[in-house]
C-alpha positions in Angstrom: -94.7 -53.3 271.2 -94.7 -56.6 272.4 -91.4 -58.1 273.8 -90.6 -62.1 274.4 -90.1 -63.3 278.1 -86.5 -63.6 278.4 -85.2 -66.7 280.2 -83.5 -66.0 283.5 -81.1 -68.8 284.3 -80.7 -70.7 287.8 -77.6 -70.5 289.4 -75.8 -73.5 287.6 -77.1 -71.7 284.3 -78.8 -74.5 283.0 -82.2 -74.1 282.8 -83.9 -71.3 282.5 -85.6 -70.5 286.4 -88.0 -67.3 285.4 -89.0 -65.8 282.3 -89.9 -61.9 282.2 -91.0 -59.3 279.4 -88.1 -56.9 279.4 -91.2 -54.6 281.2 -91.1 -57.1 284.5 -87.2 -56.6 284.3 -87.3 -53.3 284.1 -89.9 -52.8 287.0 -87.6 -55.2 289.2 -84.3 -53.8 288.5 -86.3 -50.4 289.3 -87.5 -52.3 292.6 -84.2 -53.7 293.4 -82.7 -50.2 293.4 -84.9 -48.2 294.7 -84.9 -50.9 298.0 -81.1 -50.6 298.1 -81.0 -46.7 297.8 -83.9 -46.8 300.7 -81.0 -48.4 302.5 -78.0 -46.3 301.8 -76.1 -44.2 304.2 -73.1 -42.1 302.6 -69.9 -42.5 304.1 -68.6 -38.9 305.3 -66.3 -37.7 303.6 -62.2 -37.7 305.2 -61.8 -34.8 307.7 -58.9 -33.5 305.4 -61.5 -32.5 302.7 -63.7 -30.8 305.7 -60.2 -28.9 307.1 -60.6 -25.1 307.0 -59.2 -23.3 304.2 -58.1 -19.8 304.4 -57.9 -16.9 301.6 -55.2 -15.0 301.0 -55.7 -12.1 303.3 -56.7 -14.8 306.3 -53.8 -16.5 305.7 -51.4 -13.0 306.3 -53.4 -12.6 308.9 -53.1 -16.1 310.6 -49.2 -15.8 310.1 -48.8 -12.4 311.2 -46.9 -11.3 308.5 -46.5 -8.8 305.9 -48.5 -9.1 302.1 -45.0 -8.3 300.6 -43.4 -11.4 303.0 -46.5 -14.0 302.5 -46.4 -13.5 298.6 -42.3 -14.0 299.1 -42.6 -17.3 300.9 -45.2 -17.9 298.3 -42.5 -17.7 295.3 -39.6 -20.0 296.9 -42.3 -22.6 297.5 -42.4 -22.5 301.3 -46.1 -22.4 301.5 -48.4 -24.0 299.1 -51.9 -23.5 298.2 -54.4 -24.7 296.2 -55.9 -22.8 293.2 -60.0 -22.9 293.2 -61.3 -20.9 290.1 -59.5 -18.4 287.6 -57.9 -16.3 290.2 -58.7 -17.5 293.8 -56.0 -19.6 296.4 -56.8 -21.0 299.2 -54.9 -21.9 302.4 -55.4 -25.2 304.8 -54.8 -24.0 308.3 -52.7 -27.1 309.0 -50.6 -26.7 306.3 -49.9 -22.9 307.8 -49.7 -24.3 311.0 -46.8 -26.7 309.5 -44.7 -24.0 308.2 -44.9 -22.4 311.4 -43.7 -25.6 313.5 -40.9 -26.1 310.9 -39.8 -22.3 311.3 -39.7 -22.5 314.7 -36.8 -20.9 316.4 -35.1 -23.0 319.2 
């Protein structure tokens, strides 16, 4: 199928600068990107996202307390954690490491 070269306009948008099949502009725009991808370099990603996580037996563990007490402070809301799949929590260390600063005895 045959398509008609489609005017591409200057900058002012006057008068038509280029013509190209929608082919040709498809085969740049496919140049243009694959140049810029060549080119990319992905930002890393916030330390917070990379901060280890803890399961729930780690997390007992960490703490040094009971099952029984962990799944208490778990129900008043003193520690928090954050639900990956159907059934699994896990734990950031700092956020452990919080509760135990803000519990501390002076």
């Amino acid at each position: 199928m045959e398509y008609p070269k489609l005017p591409i306009s200057n900058e002012n948008g006057k008068k038509p600068a280029v013509y190209l099949t929608v082919d040709e502009l498809i085969q740049l725009f496919g140049s243009v990107i694959e140049s810029k991808l060549k080119d990319f370099k992905p930002t890393p990603l916030p330390l917070t996202i990379n901060e280890e996580h803890l399961n729930y037996s780690q997390a007992v563990a960490f703490l040094k307390i009971s099952k029984p007490t962990f799944a208490k402070l778990r129900r008043d809301g003193s520690i928090k954690g954050t639900k990956v799949g159907l059934r699994r929590v896990l734990f950031s260390r700092s956020s452990l490491e919080s509760y135990l600063l803000s519990n501390h005895e002076k």
